[in-house]
C-alpha positions as CSV (number, residue, x, y, z in Angstrom):
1,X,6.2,67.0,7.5
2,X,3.1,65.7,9.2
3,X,2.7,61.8,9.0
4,X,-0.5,60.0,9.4
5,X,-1.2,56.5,10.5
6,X,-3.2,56.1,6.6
7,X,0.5,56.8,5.1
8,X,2.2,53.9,6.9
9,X,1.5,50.3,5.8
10,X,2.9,47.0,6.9
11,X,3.2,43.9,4.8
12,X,2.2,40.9,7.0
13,X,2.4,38.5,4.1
14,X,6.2,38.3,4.3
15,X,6.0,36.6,7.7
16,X,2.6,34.4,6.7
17,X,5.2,31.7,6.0
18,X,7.4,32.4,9.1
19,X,4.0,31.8,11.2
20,X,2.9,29.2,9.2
21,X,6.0,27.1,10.1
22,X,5.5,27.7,13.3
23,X,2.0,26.3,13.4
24,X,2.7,23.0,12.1
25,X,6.3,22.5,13.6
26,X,6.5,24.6,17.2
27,X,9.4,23.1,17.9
28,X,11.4,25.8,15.4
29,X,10.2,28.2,17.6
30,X,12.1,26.4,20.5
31,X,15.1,25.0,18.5
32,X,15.3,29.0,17.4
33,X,15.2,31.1,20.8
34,X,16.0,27.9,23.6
35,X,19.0,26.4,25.1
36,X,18.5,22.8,25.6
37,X,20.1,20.2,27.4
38,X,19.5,16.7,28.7
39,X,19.0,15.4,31.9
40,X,18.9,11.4,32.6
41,X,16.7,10.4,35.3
42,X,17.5,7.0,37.3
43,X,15.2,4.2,36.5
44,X,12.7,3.8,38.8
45,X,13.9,1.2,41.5
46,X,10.8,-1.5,41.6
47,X,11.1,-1.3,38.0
48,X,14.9,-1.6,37.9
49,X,14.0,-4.8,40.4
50,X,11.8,-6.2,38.3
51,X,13.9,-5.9,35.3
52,X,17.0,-6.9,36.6
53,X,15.0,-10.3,38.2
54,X,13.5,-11.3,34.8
55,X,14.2,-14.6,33.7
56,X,13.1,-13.7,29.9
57,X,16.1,-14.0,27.9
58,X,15.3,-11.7,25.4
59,X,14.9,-9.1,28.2
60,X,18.1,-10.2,29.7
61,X,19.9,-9.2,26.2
62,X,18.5,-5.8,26.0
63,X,19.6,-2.3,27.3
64,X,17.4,-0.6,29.6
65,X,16.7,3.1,27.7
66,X,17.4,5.9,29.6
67,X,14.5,8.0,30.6
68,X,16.1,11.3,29.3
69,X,14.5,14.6,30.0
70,X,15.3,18.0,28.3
71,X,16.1,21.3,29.8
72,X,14.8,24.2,27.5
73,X,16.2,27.3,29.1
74,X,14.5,30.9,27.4
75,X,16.7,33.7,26.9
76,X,15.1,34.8,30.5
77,X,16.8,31.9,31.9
78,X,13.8,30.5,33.0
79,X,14.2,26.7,32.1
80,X,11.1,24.2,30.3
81,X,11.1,20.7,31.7
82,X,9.6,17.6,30.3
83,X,10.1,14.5,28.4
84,X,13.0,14.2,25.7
85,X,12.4,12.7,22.4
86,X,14.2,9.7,23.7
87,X,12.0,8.7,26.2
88,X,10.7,5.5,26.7
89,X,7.0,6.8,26.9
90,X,7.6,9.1,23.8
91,X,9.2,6.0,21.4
92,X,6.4,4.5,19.5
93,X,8.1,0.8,19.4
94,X,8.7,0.7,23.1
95,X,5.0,2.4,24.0
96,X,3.9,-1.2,22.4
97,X,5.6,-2.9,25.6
98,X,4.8,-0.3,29.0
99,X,1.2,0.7,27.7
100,X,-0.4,4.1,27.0
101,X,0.0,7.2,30.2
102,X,-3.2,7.1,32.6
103,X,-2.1,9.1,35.2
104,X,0.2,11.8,35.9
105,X,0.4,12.5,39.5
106,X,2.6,15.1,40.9
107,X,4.7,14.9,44.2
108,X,2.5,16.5,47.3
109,X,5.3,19.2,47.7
110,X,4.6,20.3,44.2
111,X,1.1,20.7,44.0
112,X,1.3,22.6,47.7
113,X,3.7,24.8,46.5
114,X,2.9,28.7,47.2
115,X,3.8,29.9,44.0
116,X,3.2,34.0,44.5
117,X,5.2,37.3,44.6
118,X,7.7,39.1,42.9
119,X,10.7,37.3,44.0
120,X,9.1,33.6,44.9
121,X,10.5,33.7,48.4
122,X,7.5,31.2,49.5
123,X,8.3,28.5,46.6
124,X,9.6,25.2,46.4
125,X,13.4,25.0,46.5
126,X,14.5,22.3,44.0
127,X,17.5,20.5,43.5
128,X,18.6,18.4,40.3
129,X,17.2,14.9,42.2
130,X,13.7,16.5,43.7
131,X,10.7,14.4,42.3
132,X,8.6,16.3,40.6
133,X,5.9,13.5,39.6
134,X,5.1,9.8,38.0
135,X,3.7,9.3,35.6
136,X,1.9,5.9,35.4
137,X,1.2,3.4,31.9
138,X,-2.0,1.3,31.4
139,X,0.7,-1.9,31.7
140,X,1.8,-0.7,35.3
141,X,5.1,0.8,34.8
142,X,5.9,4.0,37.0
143,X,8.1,7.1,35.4
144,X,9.4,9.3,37.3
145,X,10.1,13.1,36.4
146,X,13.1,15.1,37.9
147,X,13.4,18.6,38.6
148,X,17.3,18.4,36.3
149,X,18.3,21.6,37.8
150,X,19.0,23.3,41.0
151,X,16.4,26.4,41.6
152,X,12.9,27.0,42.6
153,X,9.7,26.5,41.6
154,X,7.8,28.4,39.1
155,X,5.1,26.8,37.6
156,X,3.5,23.1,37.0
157,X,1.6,21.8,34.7
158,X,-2.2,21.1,36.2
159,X,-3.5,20.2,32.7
160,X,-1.5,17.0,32.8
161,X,-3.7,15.7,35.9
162,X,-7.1,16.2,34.0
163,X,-5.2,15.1,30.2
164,X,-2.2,12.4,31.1
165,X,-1.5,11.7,27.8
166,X,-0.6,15.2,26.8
167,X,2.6,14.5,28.0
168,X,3.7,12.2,25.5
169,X,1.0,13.0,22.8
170,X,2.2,16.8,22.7
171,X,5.7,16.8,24.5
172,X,5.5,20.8,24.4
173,X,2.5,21.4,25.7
174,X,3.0,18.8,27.8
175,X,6.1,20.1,29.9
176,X,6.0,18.9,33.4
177,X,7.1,22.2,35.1
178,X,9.3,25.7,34.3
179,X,12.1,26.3,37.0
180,X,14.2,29.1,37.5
181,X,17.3,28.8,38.2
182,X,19.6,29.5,41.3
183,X,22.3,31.2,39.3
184,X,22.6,32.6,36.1
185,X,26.4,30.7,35.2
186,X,24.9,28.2,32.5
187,X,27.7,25.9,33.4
188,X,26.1,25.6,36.6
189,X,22.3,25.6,35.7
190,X,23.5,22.6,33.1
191,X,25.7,20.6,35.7
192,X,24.2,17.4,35.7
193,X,22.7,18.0,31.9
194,X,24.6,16.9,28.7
195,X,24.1,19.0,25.2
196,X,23.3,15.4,23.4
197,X,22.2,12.3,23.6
């Protein structure tokens, strides 16, 4: 039996809703086919000074939030870094206090990175502590972005240099860098992540 491509059709329509979810929410995509943890970078340490010496009693009261970063790792094990949810620059009360992103500016051994070949012999190594950039507010506050796992390299995000505020106007399009890791062992990728927070 000889079958011609006018015999076979496909219904797309079945998926129109699939895609359509997708369009308005991308994170279902992620949620659906990434691993993520969360990573907690240190507060910056002239902003930890300067918070730690105010005399504001209010301030005094309040906890410090943690500037939390996720890990999305893709079945490939390459891992997604950027801002979590959580984030100071990403909560919509707290923005009202450290001002709107101007400026993301990435660390000189990131943006000279040689980022080529099959195996990325010439990248940059990374470990969990390695700045990756700041990211500065209209009220002078400084952010700084780790690399959250040990590996090397892949990819940064240029667009965030000529559109700052992508990074907390579209958090996944507005990932700081994608890493891959030294080792495949997810316990080890994830050391210094947690699952929640």
């Amino acid at each position: 039996m000889d079958v011609t491509s006018t015999q076979i059709t496909y219904d797309i329509s079945a998926y129109a809703q699939l895609d359509e979810q997708l369009r308005i929410k991308p994170e279902l995509y992620l949620d659906r086919y990434f691993v993520q943890q969360f990573f907690a970078c240190a507060i910056a340490g002239k902003r930890k000074h300067e918070e730690a010496e105010s005399t504001d009693a209010e301030t005094k009261d309040e906890v410090i939030p943690r500037e939390w970063q996720y890990v999305r790792m893709a079945p490939n094990k390459l891992c997604v870094i950027g801002l979590a949810s959580s984030h100071p620059l990403l909560d919509p009360e707290l923005r009202k206090h450290i001002g709107d992103v101007i400026k993301v500016e990435f660390a000189d051994n990131v943006k000279n990175s040689v980022i080529k070949g099959k195996r990325k012999k010439q990248s940059l190594r990374l470990m969990p502590s390695t700045k990756l950039c700041t990211i500065h507010t209209s009220d002078g506050k400084e952010y700084v972005v780790r690399a959250a796992i040990k590996g090397v390299l892949m990819e940064w995000n240029a667009r965030l240099e000529t559109d700052p505020t992508l990074v907390s106007r579209c958090p996944e399009q507005g990932f700081v860098a994608i890493i891959k890791p030294s080792t495949d062992d997810n316990q080890k990728i994830f050391s210094d992540c947690v699952p929640e927070i």
